[in-house]
MIKE-81510 format. One record per residue (C-alpha): residue number from 1; residue in three letters; x, z, y. Coordinates in steps of 0.5 Angstrom, whole numbers, plus 2048, in hexadecimal, padded with zeros to 3 digits. Layout:
REM MIKE-81510
+-----+---------+-----+-----+-----+
| num | residuo |  xx |  zz |  yy |
+-----+---------+-----+-----+-----+
| NUM |     ALA |   X |   Z |   Y |
...
+-----+---------+-----+-----+-----+
//
This chain:
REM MIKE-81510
+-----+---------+-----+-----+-----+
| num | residuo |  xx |  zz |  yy |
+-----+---------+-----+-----+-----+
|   1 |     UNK | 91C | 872 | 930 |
|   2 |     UNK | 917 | 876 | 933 |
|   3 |     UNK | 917 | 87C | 938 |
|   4 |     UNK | 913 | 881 | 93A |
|   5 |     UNK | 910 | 881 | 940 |
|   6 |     UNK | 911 | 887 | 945 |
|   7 |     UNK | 90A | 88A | 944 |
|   8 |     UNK | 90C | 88A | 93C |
|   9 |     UNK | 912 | 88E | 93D |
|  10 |     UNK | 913 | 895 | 93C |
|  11 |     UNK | 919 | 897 | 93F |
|  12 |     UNK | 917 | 89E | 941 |
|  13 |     UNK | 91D | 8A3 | 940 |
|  14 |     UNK | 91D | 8AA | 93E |
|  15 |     UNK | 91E | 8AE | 945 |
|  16 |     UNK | 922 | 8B5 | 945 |
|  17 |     UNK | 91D | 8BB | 947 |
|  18 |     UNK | 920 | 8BE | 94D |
|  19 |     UNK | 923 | 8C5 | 94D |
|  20 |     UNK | 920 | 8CB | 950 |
|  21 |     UNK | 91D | 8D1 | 94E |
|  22 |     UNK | 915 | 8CE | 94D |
|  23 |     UNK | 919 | 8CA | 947 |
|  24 |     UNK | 91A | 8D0 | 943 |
|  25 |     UNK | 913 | 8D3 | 946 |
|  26 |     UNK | 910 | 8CF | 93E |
|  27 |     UNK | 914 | 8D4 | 93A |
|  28 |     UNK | 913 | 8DA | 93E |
|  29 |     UNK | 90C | 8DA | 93D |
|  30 |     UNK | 90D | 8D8 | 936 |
|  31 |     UNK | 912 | 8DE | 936 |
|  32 |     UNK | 90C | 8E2 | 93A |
|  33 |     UNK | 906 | 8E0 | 935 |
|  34 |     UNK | 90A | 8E2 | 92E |
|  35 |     UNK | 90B | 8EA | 931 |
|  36 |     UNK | 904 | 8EB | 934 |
|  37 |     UNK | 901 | 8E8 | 92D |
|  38 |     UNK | 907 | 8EC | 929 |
|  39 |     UNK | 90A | 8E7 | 926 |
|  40 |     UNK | 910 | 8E4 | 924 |
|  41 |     UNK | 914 | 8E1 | 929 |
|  42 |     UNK | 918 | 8DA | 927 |
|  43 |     UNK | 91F | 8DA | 929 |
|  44 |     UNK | 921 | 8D4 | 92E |
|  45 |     UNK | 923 | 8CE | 92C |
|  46 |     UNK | 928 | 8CC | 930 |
|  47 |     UNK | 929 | 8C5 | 92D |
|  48 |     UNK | 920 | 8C4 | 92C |
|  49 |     UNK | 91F | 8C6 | 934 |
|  50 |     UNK | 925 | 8C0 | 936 |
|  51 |     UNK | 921 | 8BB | 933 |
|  52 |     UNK | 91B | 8BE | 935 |
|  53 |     UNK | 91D | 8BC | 93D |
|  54 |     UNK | 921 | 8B7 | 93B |
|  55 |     UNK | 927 | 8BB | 93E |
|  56 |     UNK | 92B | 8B8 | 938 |
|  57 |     UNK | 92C | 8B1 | 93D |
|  58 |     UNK | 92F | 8B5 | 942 |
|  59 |     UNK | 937 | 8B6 | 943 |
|  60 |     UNK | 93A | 8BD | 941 |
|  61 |     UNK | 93D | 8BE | 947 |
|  62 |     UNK | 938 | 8BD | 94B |
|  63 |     UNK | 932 | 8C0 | 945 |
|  64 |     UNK | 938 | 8C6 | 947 |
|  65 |     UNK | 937 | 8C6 | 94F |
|  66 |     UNK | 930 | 8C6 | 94F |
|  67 |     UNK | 930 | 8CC | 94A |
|  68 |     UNK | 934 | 8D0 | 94E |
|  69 |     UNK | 931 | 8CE | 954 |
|  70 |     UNK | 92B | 8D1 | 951 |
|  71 |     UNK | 92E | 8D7 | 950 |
|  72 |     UNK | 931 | 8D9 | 956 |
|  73 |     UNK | 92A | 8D7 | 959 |
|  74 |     UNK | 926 | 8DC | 955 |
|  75 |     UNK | 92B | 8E2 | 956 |
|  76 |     UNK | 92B | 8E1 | 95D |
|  77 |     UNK | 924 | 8E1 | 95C |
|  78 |     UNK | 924 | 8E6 | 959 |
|  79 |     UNK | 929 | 8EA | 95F |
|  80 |     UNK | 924 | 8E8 | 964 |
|  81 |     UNK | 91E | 8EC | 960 |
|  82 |     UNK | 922 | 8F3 | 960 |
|  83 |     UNK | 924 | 8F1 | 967 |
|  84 |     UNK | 91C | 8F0 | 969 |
|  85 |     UNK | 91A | 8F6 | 965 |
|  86 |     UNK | 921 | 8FA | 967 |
|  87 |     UNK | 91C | 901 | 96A |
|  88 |     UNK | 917 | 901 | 964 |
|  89 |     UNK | 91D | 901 | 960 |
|  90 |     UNK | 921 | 907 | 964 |
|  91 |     UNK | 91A | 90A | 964 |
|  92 |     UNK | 91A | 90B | 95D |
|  93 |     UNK | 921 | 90E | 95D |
|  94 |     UNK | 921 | 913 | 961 |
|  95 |     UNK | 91A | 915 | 95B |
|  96 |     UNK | 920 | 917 | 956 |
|  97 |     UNK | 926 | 918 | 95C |
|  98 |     UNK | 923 | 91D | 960 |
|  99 |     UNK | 925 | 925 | 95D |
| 100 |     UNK | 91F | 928 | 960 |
| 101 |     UNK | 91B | 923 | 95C |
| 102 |     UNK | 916 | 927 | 959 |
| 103 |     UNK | 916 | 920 | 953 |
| 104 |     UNK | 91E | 921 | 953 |
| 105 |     UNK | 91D | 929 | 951 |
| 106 |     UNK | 918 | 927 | 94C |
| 107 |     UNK | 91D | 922 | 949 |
| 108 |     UNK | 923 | 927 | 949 |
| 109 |     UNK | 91E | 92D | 946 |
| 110 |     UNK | 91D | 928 | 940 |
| 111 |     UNK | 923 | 927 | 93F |
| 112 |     UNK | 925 | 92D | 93E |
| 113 |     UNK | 920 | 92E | 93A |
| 114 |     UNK | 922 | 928 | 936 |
| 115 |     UNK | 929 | 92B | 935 |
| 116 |     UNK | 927 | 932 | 933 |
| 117 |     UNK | 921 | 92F | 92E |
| 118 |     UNK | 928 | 92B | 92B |
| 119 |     UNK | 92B | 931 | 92B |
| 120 |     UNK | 926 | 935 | 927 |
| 121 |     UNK | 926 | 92F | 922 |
| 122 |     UNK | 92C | 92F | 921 |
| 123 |     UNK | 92D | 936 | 91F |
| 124 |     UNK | 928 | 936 | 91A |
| 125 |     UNK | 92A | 92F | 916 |
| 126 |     UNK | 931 | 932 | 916 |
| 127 |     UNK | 92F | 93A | 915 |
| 128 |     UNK | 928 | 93B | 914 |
| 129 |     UNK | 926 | 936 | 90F |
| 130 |     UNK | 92C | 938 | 90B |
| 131 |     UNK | 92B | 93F | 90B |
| 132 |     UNK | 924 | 93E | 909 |
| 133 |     UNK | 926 | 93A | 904 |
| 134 |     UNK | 92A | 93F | 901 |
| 135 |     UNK | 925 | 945 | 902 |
| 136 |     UNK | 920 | 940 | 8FE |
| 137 |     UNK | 925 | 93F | 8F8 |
| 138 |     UNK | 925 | 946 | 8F8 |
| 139 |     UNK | 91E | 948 | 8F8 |
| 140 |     UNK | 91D | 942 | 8F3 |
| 141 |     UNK | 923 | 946 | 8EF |
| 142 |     UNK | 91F | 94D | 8F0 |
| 143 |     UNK | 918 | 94A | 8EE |
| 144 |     UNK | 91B | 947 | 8E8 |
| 145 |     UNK | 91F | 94E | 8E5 |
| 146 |     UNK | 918 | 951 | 8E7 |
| 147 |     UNK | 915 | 94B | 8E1 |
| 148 |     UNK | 91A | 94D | 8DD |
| 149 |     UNK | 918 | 956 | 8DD |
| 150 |     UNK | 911 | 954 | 8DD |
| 151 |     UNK | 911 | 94F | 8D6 |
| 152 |     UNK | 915 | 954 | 8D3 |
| 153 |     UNK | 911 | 95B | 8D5 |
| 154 |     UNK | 90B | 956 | 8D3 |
| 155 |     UNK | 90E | 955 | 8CD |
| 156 |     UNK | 910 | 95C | 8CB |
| 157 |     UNK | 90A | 95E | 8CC |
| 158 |     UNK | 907 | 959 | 8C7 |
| 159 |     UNK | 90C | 95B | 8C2 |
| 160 |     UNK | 90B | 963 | 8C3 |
| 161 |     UNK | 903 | 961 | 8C2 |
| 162 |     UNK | 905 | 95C | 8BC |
| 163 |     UNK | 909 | 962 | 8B9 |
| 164 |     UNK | 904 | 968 | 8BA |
| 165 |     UNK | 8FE | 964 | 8B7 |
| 166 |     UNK | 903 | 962 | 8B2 |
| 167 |     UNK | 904 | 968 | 8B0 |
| 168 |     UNK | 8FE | 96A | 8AF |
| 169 |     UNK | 8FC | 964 | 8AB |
| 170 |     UNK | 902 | 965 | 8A5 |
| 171 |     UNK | 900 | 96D | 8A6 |
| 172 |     UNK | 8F9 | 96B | 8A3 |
| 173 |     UNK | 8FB | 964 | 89E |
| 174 |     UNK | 900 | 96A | 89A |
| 175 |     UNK | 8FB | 96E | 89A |
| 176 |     UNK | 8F7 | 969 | 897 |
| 177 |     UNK | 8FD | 967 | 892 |
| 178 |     UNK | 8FB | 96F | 88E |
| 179 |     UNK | 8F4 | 96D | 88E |
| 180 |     UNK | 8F0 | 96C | 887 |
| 181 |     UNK | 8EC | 966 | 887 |
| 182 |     UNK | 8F0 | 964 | 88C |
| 183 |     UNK | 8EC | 960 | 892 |
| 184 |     UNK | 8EE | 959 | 891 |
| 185 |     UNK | 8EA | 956 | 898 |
| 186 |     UNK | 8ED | 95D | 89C |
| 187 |     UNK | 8F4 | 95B | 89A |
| 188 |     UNK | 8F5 | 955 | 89B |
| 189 |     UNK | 8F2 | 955 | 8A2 |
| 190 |     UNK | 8F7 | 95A | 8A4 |
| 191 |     UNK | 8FC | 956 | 8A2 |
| 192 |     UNK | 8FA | 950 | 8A6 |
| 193 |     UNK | 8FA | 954 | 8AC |
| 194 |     UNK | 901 | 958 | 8AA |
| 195 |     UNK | 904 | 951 | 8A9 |
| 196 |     UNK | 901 | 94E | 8B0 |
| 197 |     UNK | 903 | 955 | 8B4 |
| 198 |     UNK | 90A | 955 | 8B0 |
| 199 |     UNK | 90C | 94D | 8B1 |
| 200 |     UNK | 90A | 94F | 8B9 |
| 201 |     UNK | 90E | 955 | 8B9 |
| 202 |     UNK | 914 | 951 | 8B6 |
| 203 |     UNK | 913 | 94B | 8BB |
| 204 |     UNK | 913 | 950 | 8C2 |
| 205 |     UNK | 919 | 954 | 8BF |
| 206 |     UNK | 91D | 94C | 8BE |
| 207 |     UNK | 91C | 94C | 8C6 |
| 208 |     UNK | 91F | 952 | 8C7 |
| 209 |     UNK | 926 | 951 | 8C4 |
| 210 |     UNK | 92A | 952 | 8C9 |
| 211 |     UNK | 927 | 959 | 8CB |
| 212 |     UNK | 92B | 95E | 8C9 |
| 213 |     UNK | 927 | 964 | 8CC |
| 214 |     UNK | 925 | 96B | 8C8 |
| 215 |     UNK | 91E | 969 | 8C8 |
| 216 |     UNK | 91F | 962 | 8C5 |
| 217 |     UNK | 923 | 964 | 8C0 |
| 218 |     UNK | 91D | 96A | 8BF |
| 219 |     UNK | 919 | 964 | 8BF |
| 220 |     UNK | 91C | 960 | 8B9 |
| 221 |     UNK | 91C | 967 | 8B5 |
| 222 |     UNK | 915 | 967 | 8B5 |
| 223 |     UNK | 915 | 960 | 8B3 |
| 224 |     UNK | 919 | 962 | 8AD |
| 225 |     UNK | 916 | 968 | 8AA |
| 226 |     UNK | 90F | 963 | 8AC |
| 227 |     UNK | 912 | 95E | 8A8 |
| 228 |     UNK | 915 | 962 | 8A2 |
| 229 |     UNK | 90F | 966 | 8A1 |
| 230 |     UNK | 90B | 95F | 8A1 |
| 231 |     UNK | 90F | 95C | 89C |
| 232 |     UNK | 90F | 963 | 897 |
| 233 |     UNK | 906 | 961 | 897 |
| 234 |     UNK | 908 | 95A | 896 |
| 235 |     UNK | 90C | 95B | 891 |
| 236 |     UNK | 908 | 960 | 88D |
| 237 |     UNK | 901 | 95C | 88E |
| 238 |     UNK | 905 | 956 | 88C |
| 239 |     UNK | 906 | 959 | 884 |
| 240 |     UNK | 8FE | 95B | 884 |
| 241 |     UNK | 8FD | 953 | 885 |
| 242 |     UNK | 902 | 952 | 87F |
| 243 |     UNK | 900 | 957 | 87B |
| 244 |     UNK | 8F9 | 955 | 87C |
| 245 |     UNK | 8F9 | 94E | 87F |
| 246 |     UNK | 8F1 | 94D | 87D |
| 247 |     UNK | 8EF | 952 | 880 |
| 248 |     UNK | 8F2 | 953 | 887 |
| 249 |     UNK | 8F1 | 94B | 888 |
| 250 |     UNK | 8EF | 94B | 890 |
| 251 |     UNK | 8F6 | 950 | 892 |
| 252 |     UNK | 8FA | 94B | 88D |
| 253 |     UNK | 8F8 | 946 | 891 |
| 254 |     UNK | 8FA | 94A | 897 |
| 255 |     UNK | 901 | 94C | 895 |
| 256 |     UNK | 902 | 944 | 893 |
| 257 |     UNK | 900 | 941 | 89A |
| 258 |     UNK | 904 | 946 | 89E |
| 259 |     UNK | 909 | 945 | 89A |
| 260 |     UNK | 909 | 93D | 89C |
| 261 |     UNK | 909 | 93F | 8A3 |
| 262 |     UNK | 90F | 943 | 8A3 |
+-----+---------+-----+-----+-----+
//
């Protein structure tokens, strides 16, 4: 059986890194470099940095002695910093302590600027806001009734023009009923204009039904004795067409189009 010589042999063992504060310097400056490049910072794997410094062979208890240790050692590192620099520190204090401190006074006058600031504020998202609110619903409403008065006064008026030429047109087309020969072109265009302004009329007064007003009720009677003198010229030139339908070929094919339409 052979051995290995002495110089064949490695029997290097793995030594435990040391505590103090330089053992934590790595992740310090990892932890540094992620905030100036803005980057995440990895949490710290307890388990991974034991392994890492071979922190792993040592016994708990004394693991837990020299962390502690450590801590006492840096707490009172850190007493003895605020104790070297203690005049700097009172210095400092005394800026925002002293009441003469004209810094001090600018702080409170923001203050109390603040306070009125949230004050105001909140007067208005309470009260203001919803005073607003209400007087806009208002105006929107009064806007809307105005709308309404506007369409209607602009209906009435082109109902009161509809029915005033269409007065005069039934006027000439009856006229033109007791004429011998009767003007067949001249008839039939005053009744394609007649039928065009009564079927509006009919439509504006559909609009007004629930007015119950004097002048819209005078405005259907208008419409009424427009419609009936209408029909009275219809219905005599209707029994011209019958008793001669070759002749009045262009006002039969008229009465029958406005009849398809109606």
């Amino acid at each position: 059986m052979e051995f290995l010589n002495d110089d064949e042999l490695d029997l290097d063992l793995p030594v435990a890194a040391e505590i103090s504060k330089e053992l934590f310097a790595t992740e310090i400056e990892n932890y540094r470099e992620c905030q100036n490049n803005e980057t995440d910072v990895a949490d710290f794997d307890v388990d991974k940095f034991l392994m890492q410094k071979n922190l792993h062979y040592l016994p708990l208890d004394s693991l837990i002695r020299d962390l502690s240790g450590l801590s006492q050692k840096m707490v009172q590192t850190l007493l003895e910093q605020i104790r070297s620099n203690y005049d700097d520190f009172l210095s400092f204090s005394t800026t925002y302590t002293d009441e003469e401190n004209e810094t001090l006074l600018d702080l409170e006058r923001t203050q109390s600027d603040l306070q009125i600031f949230m004050a105001q504020l909140s007067h208005l998202v309470q009260e203001d806001i919803t005073n607003i609110q209400e007087i806009i619903k208002d105006v929107i409403e009064y806007l809307r009734k105005l709308d309404e008065i506007y369409g209607s006064l602009r209906n009435h008026s082109q109902l009161t023009e509809a029915l005033s030429v269409g007065k005069k047109l039934s006027k000439s087309l009856h006229e033109m009923c007791g004429i011998e020969p009767l003007e067949e072109e001249i008839c039939s265009g005053l009744i394609e204009q007649l039928y065009s302004l009564v079927t509006a009329s009919r439509r504006i007064l559909e609009s007004f039904t629930d007015s119950d007003s004097p002048y819209t009720h005078h405005l259907r009677n208008d419409y009424q004795d427009l419609l009936q003198e209408f029909q009275i010229s219809l219905k005599i030139l209707t029994e011209k067409c019958l008793e001669s339908p070759s002749c009045f070929q262009t006002l039969s094919l008229t009465l029958v189009l406005m009849l398809k339409t109606t």
